[in-house]
C-alpha positions in Angstrom: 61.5 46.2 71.7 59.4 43.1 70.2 60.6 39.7 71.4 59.9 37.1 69.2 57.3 34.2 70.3 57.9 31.0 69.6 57.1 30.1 66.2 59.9 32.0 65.5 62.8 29.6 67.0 63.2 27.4 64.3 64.3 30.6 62.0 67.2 31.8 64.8 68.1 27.6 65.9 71.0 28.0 63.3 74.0 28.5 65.4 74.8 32.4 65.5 78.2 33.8 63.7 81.0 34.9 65.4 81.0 38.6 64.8 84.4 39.4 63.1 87.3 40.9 65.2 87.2 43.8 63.4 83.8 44.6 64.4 85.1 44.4 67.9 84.6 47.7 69.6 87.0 47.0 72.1 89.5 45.6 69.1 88.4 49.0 67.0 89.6 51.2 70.2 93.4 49.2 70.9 94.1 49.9 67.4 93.0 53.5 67.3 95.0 54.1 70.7 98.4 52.2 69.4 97.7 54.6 66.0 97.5 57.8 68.2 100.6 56.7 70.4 102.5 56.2 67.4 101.4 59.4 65.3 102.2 61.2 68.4 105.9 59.9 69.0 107.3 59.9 65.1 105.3 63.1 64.6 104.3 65.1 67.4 103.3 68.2 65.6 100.5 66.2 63.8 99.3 65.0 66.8 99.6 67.6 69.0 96.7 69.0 66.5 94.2 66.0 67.0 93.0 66.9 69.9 89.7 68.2 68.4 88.9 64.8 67.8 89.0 63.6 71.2 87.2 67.1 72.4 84.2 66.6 70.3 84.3 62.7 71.3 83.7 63.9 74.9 81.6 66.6 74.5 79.3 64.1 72.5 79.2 62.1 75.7 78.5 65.4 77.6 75.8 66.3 75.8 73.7 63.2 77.0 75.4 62.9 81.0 73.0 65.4 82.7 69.2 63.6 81.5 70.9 60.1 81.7 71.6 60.9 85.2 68.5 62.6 85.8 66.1 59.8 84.0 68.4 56.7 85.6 67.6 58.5 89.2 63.6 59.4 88.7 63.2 55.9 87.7 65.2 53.7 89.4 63.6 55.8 92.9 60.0 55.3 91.6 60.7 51.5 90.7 62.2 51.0 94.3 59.3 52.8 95.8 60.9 53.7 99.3 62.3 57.2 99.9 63.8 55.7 103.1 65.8 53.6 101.1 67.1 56.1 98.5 68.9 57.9 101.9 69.9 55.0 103.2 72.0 54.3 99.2 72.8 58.1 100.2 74.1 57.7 103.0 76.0 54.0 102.8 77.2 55.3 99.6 78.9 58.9 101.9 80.4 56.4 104.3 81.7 54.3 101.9 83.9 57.3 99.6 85.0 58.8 103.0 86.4 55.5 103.7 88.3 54.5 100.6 89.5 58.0 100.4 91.3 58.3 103.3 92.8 55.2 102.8 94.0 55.9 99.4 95.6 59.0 101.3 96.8 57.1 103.6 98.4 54.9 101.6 99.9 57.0 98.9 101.7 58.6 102.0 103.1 55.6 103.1 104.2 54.7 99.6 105.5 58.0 99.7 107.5 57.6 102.2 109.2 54.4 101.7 110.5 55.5 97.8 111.4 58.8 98.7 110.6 59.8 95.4 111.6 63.7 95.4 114.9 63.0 97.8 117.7 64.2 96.5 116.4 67.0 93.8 117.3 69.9 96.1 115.0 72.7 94.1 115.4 76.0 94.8 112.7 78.0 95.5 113.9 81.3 94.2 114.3 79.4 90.8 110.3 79.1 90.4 108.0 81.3 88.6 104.1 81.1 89.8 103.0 81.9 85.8 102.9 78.3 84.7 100.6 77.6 87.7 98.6 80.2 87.3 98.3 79.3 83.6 97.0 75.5 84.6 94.5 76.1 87.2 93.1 80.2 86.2 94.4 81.4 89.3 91.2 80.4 91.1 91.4 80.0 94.6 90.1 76.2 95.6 86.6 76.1 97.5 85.8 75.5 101.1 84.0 73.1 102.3 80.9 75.8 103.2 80.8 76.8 99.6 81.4 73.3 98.1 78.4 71.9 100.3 75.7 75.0 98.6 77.2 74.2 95.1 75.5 71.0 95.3 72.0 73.3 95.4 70.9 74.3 92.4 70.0 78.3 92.6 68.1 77.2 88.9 67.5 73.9 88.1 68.2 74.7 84.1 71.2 76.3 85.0 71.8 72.8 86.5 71.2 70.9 83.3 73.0 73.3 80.8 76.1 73.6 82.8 76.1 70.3 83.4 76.9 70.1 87.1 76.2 66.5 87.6 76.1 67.0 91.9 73.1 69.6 91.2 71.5 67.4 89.0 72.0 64.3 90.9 70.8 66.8 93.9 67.5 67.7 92.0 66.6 64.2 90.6 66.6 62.5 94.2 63.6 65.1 95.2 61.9 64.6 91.9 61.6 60.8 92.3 61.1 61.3 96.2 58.2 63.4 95.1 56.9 60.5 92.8 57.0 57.9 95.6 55.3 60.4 97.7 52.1 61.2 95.4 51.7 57.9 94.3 53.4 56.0 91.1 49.5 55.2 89.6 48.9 58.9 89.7 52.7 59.8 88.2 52.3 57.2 85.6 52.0 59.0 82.6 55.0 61.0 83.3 56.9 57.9 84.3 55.7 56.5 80.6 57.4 59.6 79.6 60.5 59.4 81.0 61.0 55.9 80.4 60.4 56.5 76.5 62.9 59.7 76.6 65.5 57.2 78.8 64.9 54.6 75.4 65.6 57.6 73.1 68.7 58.1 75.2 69.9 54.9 75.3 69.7 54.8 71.3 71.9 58.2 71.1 74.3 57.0 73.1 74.8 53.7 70.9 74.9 56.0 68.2 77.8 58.1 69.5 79.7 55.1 71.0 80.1 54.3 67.0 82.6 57.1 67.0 84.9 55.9 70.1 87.8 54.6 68.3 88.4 58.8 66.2 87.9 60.2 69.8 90.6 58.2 71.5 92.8 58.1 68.5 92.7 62.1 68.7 93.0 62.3 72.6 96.0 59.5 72.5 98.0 61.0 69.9 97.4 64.8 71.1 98.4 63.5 74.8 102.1 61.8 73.4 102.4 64.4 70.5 102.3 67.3 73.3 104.1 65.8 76.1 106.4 63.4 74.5 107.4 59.9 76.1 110.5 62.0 77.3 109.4 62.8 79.7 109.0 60.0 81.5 112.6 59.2 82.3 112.5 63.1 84.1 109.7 62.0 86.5 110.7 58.2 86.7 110.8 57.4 90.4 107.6 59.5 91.2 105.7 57.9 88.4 106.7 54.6 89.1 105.9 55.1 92.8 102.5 56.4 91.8 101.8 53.3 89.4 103.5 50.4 91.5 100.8 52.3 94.4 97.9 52.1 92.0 98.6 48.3 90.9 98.4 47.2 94.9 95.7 49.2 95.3 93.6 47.5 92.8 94.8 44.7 94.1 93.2 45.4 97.5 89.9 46.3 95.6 89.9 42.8 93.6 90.1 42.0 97.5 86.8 44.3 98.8 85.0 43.3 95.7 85.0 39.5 96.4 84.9 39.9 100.2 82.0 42.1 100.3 79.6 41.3 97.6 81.3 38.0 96.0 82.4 40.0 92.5 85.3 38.3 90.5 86.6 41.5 89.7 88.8 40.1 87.0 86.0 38.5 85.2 84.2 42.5 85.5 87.4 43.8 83.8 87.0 41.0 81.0 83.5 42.2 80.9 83.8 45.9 80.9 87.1 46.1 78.8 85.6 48.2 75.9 84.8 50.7 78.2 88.2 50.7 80.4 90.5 50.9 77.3 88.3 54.0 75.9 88.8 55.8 79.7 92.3 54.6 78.7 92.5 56.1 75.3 90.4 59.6 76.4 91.6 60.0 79.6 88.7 61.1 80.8 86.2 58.9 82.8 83.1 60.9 81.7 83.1 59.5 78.5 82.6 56.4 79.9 79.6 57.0 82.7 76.6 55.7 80.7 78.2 52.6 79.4 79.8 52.0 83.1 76.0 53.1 84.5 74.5 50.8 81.9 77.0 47.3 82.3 76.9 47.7 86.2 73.1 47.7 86.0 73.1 45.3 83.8 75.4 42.9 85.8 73.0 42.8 88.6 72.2 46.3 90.4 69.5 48.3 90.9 69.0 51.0 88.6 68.4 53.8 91.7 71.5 52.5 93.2 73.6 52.9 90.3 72.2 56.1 89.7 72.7 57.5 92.9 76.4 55.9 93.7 78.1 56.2 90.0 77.6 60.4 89.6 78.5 60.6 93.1 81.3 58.7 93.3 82.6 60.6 90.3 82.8 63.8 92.7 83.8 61.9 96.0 85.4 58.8 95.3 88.6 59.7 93.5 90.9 57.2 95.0 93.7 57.4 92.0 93.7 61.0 92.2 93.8 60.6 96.3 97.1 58.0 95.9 98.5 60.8 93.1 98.0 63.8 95.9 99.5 62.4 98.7 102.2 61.1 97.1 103.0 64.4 94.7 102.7 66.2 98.3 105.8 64.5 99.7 107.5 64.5 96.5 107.4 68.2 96.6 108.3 68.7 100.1 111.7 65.8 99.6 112.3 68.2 96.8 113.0 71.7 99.0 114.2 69.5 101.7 111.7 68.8 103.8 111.4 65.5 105.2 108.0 66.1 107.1 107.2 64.7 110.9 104.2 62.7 111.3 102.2 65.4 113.1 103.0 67.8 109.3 101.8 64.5 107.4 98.7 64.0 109.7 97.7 67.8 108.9 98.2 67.3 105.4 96.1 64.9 105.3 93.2 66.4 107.0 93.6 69.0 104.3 94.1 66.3 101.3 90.9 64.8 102.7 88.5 67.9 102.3 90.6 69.6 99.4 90.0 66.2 97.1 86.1 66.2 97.4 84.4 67.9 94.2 87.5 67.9 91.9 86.0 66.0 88.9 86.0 68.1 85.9 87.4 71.5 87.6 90.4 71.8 85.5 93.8 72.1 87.4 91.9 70.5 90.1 95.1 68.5 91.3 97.1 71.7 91.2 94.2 73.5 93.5 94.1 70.8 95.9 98.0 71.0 96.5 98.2 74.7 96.1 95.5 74.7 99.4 97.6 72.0 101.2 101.1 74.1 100.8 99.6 77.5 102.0 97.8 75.4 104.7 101.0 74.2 106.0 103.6 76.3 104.7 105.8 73.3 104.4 107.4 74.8 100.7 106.1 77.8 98.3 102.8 77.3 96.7 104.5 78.1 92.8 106.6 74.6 93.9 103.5 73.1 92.5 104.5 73.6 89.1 106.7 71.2 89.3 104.2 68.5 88.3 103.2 70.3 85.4 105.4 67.7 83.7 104.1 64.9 84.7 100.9 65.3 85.7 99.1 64.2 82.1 101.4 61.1 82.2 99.3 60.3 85.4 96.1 60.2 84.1 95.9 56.6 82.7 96.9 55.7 86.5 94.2 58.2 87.9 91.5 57.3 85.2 91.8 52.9 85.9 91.6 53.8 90.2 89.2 56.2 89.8 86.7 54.4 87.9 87.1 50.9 89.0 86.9 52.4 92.9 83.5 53.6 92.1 82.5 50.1 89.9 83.6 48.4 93.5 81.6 51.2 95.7 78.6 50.5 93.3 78.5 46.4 93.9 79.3 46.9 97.5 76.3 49.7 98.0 73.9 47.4 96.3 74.8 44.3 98.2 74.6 46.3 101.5 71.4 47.7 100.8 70.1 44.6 99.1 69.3 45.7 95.6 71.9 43.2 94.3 71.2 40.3 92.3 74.1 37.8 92.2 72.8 35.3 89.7 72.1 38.3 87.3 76.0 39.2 87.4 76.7 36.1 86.4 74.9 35.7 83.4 76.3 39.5 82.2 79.4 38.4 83.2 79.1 35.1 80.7 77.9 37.8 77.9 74.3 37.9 78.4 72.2 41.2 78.4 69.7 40.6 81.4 67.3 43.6 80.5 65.9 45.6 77.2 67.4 48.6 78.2 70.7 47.6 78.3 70.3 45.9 74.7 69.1 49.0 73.6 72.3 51.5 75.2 75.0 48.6 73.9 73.6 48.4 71.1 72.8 44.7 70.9 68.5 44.4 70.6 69.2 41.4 68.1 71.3 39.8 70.6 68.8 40.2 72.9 66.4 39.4 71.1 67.6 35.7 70.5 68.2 35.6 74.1 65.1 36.3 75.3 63.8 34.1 73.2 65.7 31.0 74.0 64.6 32.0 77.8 61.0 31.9 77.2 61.0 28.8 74.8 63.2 27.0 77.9 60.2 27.9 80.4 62.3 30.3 81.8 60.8 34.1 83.2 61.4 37.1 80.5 64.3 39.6 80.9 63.0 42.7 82.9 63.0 45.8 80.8 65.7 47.6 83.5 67.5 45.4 86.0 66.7 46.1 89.8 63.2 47.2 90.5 59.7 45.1 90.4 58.4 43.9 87.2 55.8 45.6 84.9 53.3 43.2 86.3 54.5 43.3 90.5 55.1 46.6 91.4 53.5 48.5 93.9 51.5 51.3 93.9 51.7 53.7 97.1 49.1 56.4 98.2 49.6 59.4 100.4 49.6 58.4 103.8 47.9 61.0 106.7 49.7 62.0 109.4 50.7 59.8 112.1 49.9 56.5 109.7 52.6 54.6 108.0 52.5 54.4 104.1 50.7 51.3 103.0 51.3 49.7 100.0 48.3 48.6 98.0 48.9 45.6 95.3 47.3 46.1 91.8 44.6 43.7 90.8 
């Protein structure tokens, strides 16, 4: 992307337009996701057959997930330059998800146990049929933690990319830029050149498809009322209110992390990412929403390698909404046989919560797996009691989509402050509407907007907008050479 020099202020000095609310693609998404709730309410059998368009709107967005992740790692490693530090992301980043999930465990429990919301229905067990279950989750039996740990290997790298298992590719992308740091960025260059044009061509795509946002959530919203019906909700009303009043404290203790650990307003990064919040909303799905999360987080001030490495993992390990919906649909289900459970039963439940709830991101029944493994763990009531959520588990997927995605927008600020690949005074100009590198411009589609930033910053004296957010610039960034055994690595500055 060209900026402008200087001569060419006097033709952009006229004070930009307001763009048109219409235009608005946040504006554009709230009005296709109050269309699909009512096409889906006065006539459910029209929108229970619009799901294809909320289908193809995420499988768009699939198409590009595996080589964003893969360029947004390889990059963002070579740009930091330290392998060291990529593990210590790694590792801060492990810490961090353990953490928060327990906790969300922890608390959905206690939530749990203070509502009560499955006293009283007195099921009986020889009234349940194990088909429906069967039917949601293919009768797969959920993984160990052995065989979860090898999945993350890749047995073939292109196997990796075409089945799009994001932990395998993450897994494969941290070697690859290791490997670049290692040899030597000089020597890599071209293939960094490479990459960084492909990551550009990316970028453009994905402003492309994010065109079409407002059919795919339309289709996905009126599909999701049209097939389940707002009915339901007064059937399930005490465990779905339990599970959202839960969720709204526990953004409210993020909003608290946020600002304690790394001074984020979190309200003003809701204000700023609202287009992309509303379409997780509308598609109930937070994939469709990882490069434009990746893309606005970087932009507001972290590194690019830390935003790589923490957003795809956190999207595996850091499920906090589904964490708070698991412990408190476990208790539910035991109140409803009759079981009020002892805090040693809830203490092993959560062991088995904890290591059942790792890797459940696009596995579908996942939630059904996970408490399927907890009641033939603990025997506490029959495993086909399970379907009794089958009711109202799509009604908590706006809950589980707003936790689980703003828990791993918090885990990314607070891993880049920790590590120190945080830029405060960069978040605040995103968060007053700036875009504070080219590729960001390029994935929002904004390069005129940009554009007339940049060039008010360089007619004011100021430095020029890097062309990603967190590494060195073009001009400072340091070439390393293999070092020998038994020597440190040295860096050596360009000329």
């Amino acid at each position: 992307m060209k900026i402008p020099d200087s001569a060419a202020l006097k033709a952009s000095s006229a004070p930009r337009k307001k763009k048109p609310l219409y235009k608005s693609l946040f504006f554009q998404i709230l009005i296709a996701v109050v269309a699909g709730v009512l096409i889906g309410h006065f006539w459910p059998n029209i929108g229970s057959t619009l799901r294809p368009l909320g289908d193809g709107f995420i499988q768009l967005i699939k198409m590009i997930i595996a080589p964003l992740i893969f360029l947004v790692i390889v990059t963002g490693i070579s740009a930091v330059g330290d392998v060291k530090a990529v593990g210590r992301v790694g590792v801060k980043a492990l810490l961090y998800f353990t953490g928060a999930t327990l906790f969300a465990l922890v608390f959905g429990l206690i939530v749990a146990n203070l509502v009560q919301p499955g006293a009283g229905l007195n099921i009986d067990p020889a009234t349940l049929s194990q088909d429906a279950l069967n039917a949601k989750t293919g009768n797969a039996p959920p993984k160990d933690a052995a065989t979860f740990i090898l999945d993350v290997i890749p047995t073939s790298v292109i196997g990796a990319f075409a089945n799009n298992s994001l932990l395998q590719v993450l897994f494969f992308s941290v070697f690859f830029g290791a490997a670049i740091v290692v040899i030597g960025r000089e020597r890599c260059m071209p293939v960094i050149s490479l990459m960084e044009t492909v990551l550009e061509l990316i970028f453009k795509i994905m402003s492309w498809i994010m065109k079409v946002a407002p059919i795919g959530a339309f289709g996905a919203m009126a599909f999701i009322i049209g097939q389940y019906g707002l009915g339901t909700l007064s059937t399930y009303a005490l465990l779905i209110a339990a599970c959202y009043g839960a969720a709204i404290v526990f953004i409210g203790l993020l909003f608290l992390v946020a600002w304690g650990f790394a001074r984020v307003p979190l309200w003003s990064f809701l204000k700023y990412t609202r287009e992309e919040f509303l379409l997780a909303l509308g598609t109930a799905s937070t994939e469709a929403v990882m490069p434009r999360i990746m893309t606005k987080l970087t932009n507001a001030g972290c590194s690019r390698a830390t935003t790589g490495l923490v957003v795809p993992t956190g999207y595996s390990f850091n499920l906090d909404g589904a964490a708070i919906y698991l412990s408190i649909s476990l208790l539910f289900l035991a109140q409803a046989f009759g079981h009020n459970l002892d805090l040693g039963q809830q203490l092993a439940a959560l062991g088995v919560l904890l290591l059942t709830s790792k890797g459940m991101a696009g596995v579908p029944g996942s939630s059904f797996l996970a408490l399927s493994a907890t009641a033939t763990a603990l025997g506490i009531f029959p495993v086909a009691g399970v379907a009794l959520l089958l009711g109202a588990d799509r009604l908590m997927d706006s809950m589980r989509v707003v936790v689980n995605l703003l828990g791993n927008c918090v885990a990314t600020f607070v891993v880049a402050k920790w590590e120190g690949q945080f830029d405060r005074n960069v978040m605040v100009r995103a968060f007053k509407g700036e875009i504070t590198n080219e590729d960001s411009a390029i994935m929002l589609g904004k390069e005129d907007v940009y554009e007339e930033q940049e060039l008010q910053r360089i007619t004011g004296g100021q430095e020029p907008s890097p062309k990603f957010r967190g590494g060195p610039t073009k001009d400072n960034i340091p070439q390393f050479e293999m070092s020998k055994k038994g020597q440190p690595e040295t860096p050596v500055c360009p000329d």
